[in-house]
Residue, then its C-alpha position, 0 to 999 in steps of 0.5 A: x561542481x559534484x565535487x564541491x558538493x562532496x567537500x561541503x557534505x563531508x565538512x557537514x558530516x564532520x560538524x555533526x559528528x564533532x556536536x555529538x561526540x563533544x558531550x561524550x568526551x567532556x561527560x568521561x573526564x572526571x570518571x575514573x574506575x572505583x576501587x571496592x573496599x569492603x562491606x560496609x559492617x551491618x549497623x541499627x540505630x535510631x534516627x531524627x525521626x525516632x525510626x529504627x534504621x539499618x542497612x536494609x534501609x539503604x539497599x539499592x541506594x548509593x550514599x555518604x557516611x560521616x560521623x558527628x555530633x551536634x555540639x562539635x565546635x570545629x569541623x563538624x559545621x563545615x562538614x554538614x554544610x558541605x553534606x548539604x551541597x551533597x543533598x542539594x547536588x541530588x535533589x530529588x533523587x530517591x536512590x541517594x541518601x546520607x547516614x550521619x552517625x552521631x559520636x555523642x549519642x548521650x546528649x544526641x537524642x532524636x529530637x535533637x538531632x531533628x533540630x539540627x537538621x532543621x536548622x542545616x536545611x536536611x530535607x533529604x528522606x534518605x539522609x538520617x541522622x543516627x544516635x543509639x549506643x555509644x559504644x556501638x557507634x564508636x566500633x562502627x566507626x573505629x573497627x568498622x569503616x577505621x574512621x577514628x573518634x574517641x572521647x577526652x577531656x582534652x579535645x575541642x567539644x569533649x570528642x575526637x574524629x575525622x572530618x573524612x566521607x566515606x561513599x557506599x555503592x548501592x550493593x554497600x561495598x565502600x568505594x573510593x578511588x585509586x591514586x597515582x600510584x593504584x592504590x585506594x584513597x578509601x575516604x573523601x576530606x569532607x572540609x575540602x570543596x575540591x575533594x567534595x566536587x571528586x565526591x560529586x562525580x563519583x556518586x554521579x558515577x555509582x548512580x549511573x550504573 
């Protein structure tokens, strides 16, 4: 009888500990360590709202950097819709943000980029959309973080760029993760849902920390 009762109470304890530790196991799946690629270059534009913003303005915060522009006839709708999954992803959340750097900043003013928050739903504090300088944009876009744009007559919407994310930590050290083969990614393929999920996972990760 005693002895029934042992195996009863060691099935019990079993149980238990397989409740718990299942959540665990399943929680670590998508983590992986995250390699540093460097400091992201110190910038000062002007956003949506006409307010100066800097890096300062992002200390603390893990968040997404892209570059755009309002006209852009082909990856860039793509791109901020899935920005939007972002923002919707960390609703609420005041230690995420999003810095949107236009690459037309001529035709880009605040009010305009204002509406196109609007009208893609950007309701996030801490998600600024950037114009200023052009010339600066593009060295902060081409030296600074080596996502390419460049301007041509020849090009859809009268600009070039990647459709690439880059994820910033909250001390602004660009992060990324490593490939099979230990090397890092750098940048995220803001078009692609299942690069986007990894993206979600990874700030899921930063904010964790």
């Amino acid at each position: 009888m005693n002895k029934s009762y042992s195996y009863i109470g060691i099935s019990f304890i079993i149980l238990i500990f397989g409740i718990w530790a299942v959540p665990k196991i399943v929680g670590s799946v998508n983590q992986q360590e995250l390699a540093t690629i460097g400091p992201v270059p110190a910038f000062e534009f002007t956003n949506q709202r006409g307010e100066t913003i800097t890096n300062a303005n992002y200390q603390g915060k893990v968040y997404v950097v892209d570059f755009f522009f309002t006209t852009c006839p082909t990856i860039c709708p793509v791109m901020s819709r899935n920005m939007v999954k972002l923002q919707d992803e960390f609703f609420g959340n005041p230690n995420f943000g999003v810095a949107s750097f236009s690459i037309d900043p001529t035709y880009d003013t605040p009010e305009v980029l204002q509406t196109y928050a609007e009208n893609y739903g950007i309701t996030n504090p801490n998600w600024h959309l950037m114009t200023g300088d052009k010339l600066a944009i593009h060295k902060l876009a081409n030296n600074g973080f080596n996502l390419y744009v460049n301007e041509g007559d020849t090009a859809a919407g009268g600009f070039e760029h990647s459709g690439f994310f880059a994820l910033i930590d909250q001390d602004g050290n660009i992060r990324s993760r490593i490939d099979e083969y230990g090397n890092p990614i750098v940048y995220y393929n803001g078009t692609d849902l299942e690069q986007i999920q990894l993206l979600k996972d990874d700030i899921k990760q930063l904010l964790d920390q």
